[in-house]
GURO-760393 format. One record per residue: residue in three letters; x, y, z of N, C-alpha, C, O, CB in turn. Coordinates in steps of 0.1 Angstrom, whole numbers, padded with zeros to 4 digits, always signed. Glycine has a CB too. Layout:
ALAXYZXYZXYZXYZXYZ;...
***
This chain:
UNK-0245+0866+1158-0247+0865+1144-0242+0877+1137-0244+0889+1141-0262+0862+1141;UNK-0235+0875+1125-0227+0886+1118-0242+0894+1112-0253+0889+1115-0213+0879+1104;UNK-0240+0904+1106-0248+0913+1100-0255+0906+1088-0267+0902+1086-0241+0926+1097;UNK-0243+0907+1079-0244+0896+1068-0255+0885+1068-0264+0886+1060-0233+0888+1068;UNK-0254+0874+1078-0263+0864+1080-0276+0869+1087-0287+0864+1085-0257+0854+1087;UNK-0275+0877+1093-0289+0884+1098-0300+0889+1089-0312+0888+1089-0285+0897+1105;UNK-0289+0897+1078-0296+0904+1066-0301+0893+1060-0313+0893+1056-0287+0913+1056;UNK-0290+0878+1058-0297+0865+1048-0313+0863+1051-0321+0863+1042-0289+0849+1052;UNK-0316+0861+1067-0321+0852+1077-0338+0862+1074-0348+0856+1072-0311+0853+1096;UNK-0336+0877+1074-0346+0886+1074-0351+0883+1059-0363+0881+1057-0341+0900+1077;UNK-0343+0885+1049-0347+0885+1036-0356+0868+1033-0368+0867+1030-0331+0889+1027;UNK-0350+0859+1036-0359+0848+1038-0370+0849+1044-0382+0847+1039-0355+0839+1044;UNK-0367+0854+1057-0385+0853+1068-0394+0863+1055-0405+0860+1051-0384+0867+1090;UNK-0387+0874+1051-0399+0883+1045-0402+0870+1032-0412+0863+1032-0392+0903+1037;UNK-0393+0869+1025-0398+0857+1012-0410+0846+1018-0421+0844+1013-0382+0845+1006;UNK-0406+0842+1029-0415+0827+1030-0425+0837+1035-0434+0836+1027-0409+0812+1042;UNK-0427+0844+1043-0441+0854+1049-0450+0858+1036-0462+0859+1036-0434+0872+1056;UNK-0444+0859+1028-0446+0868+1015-0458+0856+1007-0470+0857+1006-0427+0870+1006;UNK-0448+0844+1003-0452+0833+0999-0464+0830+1002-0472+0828+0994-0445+0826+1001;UNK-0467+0827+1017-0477+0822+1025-0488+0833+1023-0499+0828+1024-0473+0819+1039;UNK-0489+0849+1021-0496+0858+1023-0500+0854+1008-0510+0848+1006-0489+0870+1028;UNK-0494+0859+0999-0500+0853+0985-0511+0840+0984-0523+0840+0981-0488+0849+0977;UNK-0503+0832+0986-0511+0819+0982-0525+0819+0994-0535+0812+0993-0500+0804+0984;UNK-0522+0826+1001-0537+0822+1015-0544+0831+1005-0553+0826+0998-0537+0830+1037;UNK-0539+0848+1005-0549+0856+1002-0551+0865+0988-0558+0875+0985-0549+0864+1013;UNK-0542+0858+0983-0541+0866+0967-0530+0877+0964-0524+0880+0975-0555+0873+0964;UNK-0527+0884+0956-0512+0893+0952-0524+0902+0960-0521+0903+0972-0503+0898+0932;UNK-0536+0908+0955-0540+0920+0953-0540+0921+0969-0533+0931+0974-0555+0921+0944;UNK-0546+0911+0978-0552+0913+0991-0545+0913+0999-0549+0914+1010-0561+0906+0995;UNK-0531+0910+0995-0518+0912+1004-0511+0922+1005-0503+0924+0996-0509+0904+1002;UNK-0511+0931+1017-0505+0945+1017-0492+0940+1023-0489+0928+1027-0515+0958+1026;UNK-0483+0954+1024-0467+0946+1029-0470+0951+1046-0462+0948+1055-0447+0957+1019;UNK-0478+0956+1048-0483+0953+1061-0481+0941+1071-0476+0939+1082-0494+0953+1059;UNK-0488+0931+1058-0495+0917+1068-0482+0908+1065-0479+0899+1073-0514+0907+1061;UNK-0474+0911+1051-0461+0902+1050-0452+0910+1061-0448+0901+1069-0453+0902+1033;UNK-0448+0920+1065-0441+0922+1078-0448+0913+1088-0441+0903+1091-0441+0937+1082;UNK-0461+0914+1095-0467+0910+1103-0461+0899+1104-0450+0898+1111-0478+0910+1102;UNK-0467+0886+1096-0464+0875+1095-0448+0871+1095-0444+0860+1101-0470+0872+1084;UNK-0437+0880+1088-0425+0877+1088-0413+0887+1105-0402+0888+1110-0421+0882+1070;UNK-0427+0891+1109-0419+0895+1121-0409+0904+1122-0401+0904+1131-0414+0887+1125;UNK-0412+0913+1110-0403+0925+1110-0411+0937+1107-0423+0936+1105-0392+0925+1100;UNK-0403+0948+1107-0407+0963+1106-0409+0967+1089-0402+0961+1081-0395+0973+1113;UNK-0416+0974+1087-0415+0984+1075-0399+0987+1067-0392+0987+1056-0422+0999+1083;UNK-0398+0989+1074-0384+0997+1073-0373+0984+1069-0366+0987+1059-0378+1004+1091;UNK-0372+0969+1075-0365+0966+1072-0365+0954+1059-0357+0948+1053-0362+0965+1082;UNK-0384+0955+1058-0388+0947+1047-0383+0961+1034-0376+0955+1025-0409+0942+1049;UNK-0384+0973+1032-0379+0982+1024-0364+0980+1023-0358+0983+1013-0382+0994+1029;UNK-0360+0975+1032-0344+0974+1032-0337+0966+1023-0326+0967+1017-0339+0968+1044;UNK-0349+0955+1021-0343+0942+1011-0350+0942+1001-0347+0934+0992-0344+0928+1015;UNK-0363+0952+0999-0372+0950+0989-0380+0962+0985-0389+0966+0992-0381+0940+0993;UNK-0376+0969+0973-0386+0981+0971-0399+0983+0968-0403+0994+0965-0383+0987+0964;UNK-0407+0971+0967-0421+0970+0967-0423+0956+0975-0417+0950+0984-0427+0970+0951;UNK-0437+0955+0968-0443+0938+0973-0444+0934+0958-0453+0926+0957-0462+0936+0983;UNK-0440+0937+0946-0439+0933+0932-0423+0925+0931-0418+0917+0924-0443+0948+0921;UNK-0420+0931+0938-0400+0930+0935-0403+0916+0946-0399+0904+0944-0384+0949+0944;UNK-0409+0918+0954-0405+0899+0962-0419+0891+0953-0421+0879+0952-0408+0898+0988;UNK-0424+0895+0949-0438+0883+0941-0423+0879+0935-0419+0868+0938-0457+0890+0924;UNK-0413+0890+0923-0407+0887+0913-0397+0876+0914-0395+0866+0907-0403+0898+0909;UNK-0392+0880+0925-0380+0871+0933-0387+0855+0934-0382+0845+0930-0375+0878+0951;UNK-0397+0855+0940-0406+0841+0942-0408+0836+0932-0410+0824+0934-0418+0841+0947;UNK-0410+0842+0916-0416+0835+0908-0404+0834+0898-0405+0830+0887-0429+0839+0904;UNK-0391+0839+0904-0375+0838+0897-0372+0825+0904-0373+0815+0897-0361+0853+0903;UNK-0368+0822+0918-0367+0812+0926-0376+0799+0919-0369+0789+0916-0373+0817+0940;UNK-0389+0799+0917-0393+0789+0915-0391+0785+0903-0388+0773+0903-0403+0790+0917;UNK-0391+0791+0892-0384+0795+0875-0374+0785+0877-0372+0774+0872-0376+0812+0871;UNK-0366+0791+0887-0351+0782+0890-0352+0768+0891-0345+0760+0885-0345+0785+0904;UNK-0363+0765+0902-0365+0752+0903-0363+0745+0891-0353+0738+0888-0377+0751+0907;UNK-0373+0747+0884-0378+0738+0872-0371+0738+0858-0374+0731+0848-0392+0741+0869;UNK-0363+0748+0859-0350+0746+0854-0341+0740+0857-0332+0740+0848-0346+0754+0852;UNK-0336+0734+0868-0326+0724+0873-0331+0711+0874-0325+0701+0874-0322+0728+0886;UNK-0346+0712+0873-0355+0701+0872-0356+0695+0855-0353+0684+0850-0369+0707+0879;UNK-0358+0701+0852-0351+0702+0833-0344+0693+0828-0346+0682+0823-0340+0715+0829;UNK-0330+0703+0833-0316+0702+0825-0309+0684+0833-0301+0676+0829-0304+0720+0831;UNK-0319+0686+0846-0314+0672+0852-0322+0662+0843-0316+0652+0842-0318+0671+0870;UNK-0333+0661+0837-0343+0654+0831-0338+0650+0819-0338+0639+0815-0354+0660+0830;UNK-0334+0659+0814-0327+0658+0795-0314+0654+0799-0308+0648+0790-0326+0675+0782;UNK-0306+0656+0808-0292+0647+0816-0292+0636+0816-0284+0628+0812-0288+0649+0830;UNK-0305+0631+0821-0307+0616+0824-0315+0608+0815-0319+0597+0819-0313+0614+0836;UNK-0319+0614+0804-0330+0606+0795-0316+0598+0782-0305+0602+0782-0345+0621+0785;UNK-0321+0590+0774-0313+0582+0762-0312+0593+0756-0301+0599+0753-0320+0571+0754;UNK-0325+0597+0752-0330+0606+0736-0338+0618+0743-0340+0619+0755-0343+0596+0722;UNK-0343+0627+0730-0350+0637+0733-0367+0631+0734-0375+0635+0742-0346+0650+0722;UNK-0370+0622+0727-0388+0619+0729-0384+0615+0744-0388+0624+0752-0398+0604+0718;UNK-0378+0604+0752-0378+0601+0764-0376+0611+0776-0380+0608+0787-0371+0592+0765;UNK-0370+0622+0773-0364+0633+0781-0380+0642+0782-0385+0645+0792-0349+0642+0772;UNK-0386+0644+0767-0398+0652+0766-0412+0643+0778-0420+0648+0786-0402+0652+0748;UNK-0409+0633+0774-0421+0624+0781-0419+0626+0796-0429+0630+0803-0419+0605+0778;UNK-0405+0624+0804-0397+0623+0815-0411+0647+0818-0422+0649+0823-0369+0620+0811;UNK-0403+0653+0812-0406+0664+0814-0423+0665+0820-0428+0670+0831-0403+0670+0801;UNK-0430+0657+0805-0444+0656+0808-0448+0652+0819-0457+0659+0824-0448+0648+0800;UNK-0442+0639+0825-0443+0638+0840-0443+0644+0850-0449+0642+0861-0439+0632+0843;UNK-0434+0654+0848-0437+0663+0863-0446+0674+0861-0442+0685+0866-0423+0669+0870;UNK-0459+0675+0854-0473+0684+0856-0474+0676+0869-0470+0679+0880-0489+0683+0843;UNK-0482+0663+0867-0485+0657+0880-0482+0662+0892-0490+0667+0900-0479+0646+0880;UNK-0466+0662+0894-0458+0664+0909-0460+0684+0908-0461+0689+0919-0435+0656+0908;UNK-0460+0687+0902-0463+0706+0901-0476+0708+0907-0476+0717+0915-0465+0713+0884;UNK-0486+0702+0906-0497+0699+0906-0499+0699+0922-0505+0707+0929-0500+0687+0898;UNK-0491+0687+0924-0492+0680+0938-0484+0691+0944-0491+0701+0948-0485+0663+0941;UNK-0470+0692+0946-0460+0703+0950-0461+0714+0952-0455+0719+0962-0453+0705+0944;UNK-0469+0724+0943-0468+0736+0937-0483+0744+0939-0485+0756+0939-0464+0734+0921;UNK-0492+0734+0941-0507+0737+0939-0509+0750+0948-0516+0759+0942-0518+0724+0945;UNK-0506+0753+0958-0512+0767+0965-0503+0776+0961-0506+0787+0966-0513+0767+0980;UNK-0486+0777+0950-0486+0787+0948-0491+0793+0928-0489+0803+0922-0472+0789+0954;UNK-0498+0780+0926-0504+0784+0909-0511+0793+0912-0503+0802+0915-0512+0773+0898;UNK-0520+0796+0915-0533+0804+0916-0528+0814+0923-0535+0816+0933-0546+0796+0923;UNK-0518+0823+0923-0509+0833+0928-0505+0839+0914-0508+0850+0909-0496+0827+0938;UNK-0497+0827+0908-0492+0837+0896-0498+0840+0887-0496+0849+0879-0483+0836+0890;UNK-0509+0827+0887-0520+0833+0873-0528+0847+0879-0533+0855+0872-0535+0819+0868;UNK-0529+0848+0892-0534+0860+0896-0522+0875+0889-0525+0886+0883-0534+0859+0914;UNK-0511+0870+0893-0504+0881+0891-0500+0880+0871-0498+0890+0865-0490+0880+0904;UNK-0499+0870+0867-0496+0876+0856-0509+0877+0843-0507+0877+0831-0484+0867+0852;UNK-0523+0879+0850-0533+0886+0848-0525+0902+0844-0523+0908+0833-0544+0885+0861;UNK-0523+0907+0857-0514+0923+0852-0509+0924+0843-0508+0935+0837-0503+0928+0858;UNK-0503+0914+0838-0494+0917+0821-0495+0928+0811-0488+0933+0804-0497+0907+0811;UNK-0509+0929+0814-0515+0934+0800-0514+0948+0805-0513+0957+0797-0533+0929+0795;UNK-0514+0950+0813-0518+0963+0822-0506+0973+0825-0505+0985+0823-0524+0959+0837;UNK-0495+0960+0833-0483+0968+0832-0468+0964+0827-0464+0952+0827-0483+0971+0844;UNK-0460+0972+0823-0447+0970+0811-0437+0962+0817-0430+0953+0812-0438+0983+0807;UNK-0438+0967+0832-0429+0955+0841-0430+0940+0841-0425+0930+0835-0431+0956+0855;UNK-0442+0942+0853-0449+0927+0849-0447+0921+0835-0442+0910+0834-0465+0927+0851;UNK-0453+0929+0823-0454+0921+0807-0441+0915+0808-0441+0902+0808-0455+0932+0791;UNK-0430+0923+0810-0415+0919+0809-0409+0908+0816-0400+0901+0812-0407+0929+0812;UNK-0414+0909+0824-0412+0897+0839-0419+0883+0832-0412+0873+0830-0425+0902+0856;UNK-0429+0884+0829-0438+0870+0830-0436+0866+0817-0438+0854+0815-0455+0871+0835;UNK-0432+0874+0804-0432+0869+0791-0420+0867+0790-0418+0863+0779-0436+0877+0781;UNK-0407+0869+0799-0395+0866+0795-0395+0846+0796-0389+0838+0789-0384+0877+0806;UNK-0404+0843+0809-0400+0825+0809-0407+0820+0796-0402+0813+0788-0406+0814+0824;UNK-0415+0823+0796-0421+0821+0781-0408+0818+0770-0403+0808+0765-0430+0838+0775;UNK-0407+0832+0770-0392+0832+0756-0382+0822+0759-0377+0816+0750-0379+0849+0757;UNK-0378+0817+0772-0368+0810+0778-0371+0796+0774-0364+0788+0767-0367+0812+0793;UNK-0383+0794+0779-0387+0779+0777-0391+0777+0762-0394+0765+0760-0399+0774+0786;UNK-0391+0784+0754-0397+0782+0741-0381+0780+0731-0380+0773+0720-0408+0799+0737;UNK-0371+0786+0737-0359+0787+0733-0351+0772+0739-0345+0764+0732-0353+0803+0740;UNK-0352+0772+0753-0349+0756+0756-0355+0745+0745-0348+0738+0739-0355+0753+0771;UNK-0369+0745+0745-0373+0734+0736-0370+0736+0726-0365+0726+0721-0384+0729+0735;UNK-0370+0746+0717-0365+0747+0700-0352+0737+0700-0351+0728+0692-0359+0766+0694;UNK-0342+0741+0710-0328+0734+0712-0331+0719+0714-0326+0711+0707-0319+0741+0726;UNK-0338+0716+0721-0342+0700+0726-0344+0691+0710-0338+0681+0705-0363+0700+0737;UNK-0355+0700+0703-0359+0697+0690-0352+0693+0678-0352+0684+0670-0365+0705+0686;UNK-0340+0708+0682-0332+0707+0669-0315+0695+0677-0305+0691+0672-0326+0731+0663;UNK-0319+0692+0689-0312+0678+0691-0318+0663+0687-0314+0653+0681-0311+0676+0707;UNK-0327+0666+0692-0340+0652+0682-0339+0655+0667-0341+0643+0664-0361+0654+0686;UNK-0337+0660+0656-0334+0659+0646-0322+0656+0643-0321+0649+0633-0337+0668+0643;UNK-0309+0659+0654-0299+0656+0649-0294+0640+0655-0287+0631+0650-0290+0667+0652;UNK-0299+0641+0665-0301+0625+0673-0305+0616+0666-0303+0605+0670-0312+0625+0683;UNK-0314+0621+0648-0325+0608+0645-0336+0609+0650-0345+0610+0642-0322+0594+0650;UNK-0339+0609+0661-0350+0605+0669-0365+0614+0666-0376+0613+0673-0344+0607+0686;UNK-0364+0622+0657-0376+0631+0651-0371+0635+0639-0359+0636+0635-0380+0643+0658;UNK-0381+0639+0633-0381+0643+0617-0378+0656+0614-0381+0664+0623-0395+0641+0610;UNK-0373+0659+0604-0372+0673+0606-0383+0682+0604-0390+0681+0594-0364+0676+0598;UNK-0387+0697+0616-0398+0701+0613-0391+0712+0617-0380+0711+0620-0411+0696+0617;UNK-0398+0723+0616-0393+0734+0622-0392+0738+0635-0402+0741+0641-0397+0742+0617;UNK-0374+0738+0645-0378+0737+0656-0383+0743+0669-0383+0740+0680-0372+0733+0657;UNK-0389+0755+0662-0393+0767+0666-0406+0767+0667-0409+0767+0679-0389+0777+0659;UNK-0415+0768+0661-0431+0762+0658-0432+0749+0667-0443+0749+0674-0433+0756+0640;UNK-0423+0738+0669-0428+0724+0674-0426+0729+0687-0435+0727+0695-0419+0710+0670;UNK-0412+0737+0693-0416+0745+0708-0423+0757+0712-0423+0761+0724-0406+0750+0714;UNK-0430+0762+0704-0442+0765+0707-0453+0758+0708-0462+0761+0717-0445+0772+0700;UNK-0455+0747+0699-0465+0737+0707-0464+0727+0717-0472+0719+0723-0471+0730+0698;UNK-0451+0728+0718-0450+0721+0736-0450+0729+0746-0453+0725+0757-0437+0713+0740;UNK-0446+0746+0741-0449+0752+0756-0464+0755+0762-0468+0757+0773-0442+0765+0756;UNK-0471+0755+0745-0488+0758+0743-0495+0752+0755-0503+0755+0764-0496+0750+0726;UNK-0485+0736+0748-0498+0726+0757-0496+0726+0772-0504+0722+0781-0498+0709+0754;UNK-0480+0732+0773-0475+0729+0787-0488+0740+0800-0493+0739+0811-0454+0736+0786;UNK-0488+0752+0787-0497+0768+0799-0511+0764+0794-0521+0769+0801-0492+0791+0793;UNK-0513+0755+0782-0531+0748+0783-0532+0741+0795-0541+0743+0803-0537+0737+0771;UNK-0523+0732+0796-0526+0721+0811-0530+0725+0821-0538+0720+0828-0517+0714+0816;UNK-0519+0741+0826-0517+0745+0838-0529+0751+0840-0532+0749+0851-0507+0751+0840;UNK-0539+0760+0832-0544+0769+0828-0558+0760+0834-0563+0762+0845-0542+0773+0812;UNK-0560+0752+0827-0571+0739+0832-0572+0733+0838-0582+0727+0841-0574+0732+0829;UNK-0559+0732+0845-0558+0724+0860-0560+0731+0874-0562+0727+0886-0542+0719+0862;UNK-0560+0743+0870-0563+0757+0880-0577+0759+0877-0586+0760+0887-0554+0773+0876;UNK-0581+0761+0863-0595+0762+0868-0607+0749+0870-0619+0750+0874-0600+0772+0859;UNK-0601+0739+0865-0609+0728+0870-0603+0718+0871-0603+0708+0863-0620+0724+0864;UNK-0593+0720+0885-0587+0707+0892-0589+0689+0894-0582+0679+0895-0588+0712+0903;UNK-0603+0692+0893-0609+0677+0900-0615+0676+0882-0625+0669+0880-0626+0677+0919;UNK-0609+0681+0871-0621+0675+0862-0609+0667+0851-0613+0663+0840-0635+0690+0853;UNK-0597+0665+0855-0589+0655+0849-0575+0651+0861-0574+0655+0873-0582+0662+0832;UNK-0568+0643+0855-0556+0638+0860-0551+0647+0850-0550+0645+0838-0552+0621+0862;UNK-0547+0656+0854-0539+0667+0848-0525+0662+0840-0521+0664+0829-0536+0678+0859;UNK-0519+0655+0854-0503+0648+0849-0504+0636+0836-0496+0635+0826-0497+0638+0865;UNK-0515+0629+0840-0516+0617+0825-0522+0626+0814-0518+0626+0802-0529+0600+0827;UNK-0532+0635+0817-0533+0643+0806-0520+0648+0795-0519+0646+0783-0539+0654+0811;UNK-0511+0655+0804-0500+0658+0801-0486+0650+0792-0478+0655+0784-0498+0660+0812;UNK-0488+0635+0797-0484+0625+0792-0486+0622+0777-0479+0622+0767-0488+0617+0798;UNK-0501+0619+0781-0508+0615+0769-0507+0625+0757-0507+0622+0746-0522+0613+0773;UNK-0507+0638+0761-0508+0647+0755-0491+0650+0744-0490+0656+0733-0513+0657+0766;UNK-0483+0645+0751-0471+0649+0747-0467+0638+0742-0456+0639+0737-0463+0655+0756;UNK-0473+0622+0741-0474+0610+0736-0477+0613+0718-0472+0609+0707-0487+0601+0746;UNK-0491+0624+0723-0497+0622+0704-0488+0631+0700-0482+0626+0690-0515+0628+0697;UNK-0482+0646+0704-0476+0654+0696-0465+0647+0693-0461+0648+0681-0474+0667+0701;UNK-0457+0635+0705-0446+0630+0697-0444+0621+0680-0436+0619+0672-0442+0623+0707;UNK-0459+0619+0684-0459+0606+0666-0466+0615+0658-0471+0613+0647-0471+0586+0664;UNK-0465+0630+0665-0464+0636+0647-0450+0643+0647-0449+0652+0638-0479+0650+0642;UNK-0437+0639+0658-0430+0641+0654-0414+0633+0657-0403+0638+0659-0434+0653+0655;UNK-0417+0618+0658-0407+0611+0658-0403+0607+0645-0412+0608+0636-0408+0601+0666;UNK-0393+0602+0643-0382+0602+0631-0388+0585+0624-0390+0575+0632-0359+0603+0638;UNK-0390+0584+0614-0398+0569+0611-0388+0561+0612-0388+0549+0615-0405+0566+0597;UNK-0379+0568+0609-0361+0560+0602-0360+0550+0617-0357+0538+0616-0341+0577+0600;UNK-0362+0556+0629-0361+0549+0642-0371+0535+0642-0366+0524+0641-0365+0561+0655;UNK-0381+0536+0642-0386+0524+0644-0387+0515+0636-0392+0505+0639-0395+0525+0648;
***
């Protein structure tokens, strides 16, 4: 095996080690100790690919970012209009839920720190900005589409990203006390008829 692929092969083992150490035992309770342990390398060569245990949380919660952005752009690819693309979106809390469940309660751990430190703030408030900037665009396509009224489309993605980190927020701390995903639905059902275009129906 070339060096190259060796280096790939290590940098993974430490990520997925990493992953599993988080979600079992929390950011705080995971030293880069037990992520070597688990990933079957040395000190030395987990430093090699990574200058803390903050720089791979960062990478993990860049990776996953990723996800659901390809998950997205494939969603509003395949919808008619923007209300069906929004609804399509709404649907996958559910599968996040199902999918994702042992690594939520990782990042709401970690982006607790926000407040605390400039990195982190910068890290965890940047998808914020991203997704708030994606939907403004979605919006100001549903206005030009017809398919919504004109409102301001900046304000209306802030209240879809609101409801998006209310859901998550409540689904972490009391899992069994809704269907989180039809919540989600439903939820993005009412904000839509205060903002589909009348001219359409």
């Amino acid at each position: 095996m070339n060096p190259q692929r060796r280096g790939e092969e290590t940098r993974s083992h430490i990520l997925r080690a990493a992953e599993e150490c988080f979600a079992r035992y929390g950011y705080d309770a995971t030293g880069v100790a037990e992520i070597c342990r688990r990933a079957g390398v040395t000190k030395g060569a987990f430093y090699h690919h990574f200058p803390s245990k903050q720089a791979v949380f960062l990478e993990l919660l860049d990776r996953w970012l990723a996800t659901l952005d390809a998950q997205f752009a494939a969603v509003r690819a395949g919808a008619k209009d923007i209300p069906e693309a929004l609804l399509r979106m709404a649907g996958m809390v559910g599968r996040i839920f199902e999918e994702e469940g042992g690594r939520l309660p990782m990042f709401l751990e970690f982006w607790s720190k926000a407040a605390h430190d400039p990195m982190v703030w910068q890290a965890t408030i940047s998808p914020y900005r991203r997704y708030r900037a994606f939907f403004t665009g979605m919006v100001e396509a549903g206005i030009a589409e017809g398919t919504l009224h004109s409102v301001d489309p900046e304000v209306a993605a802030g209240a879809i990203v609101s409801l998006a980190v209310g859901l998550v927020m409540q689904g972490l701390m009391d899992p069994q006390g809704a269907d989180w995903g039809e919540v989600a639905q439903e939820g993005v059902r009412i904000l839509l008829e205060g903002l589909k275009s009348r001219e359409k129906e």
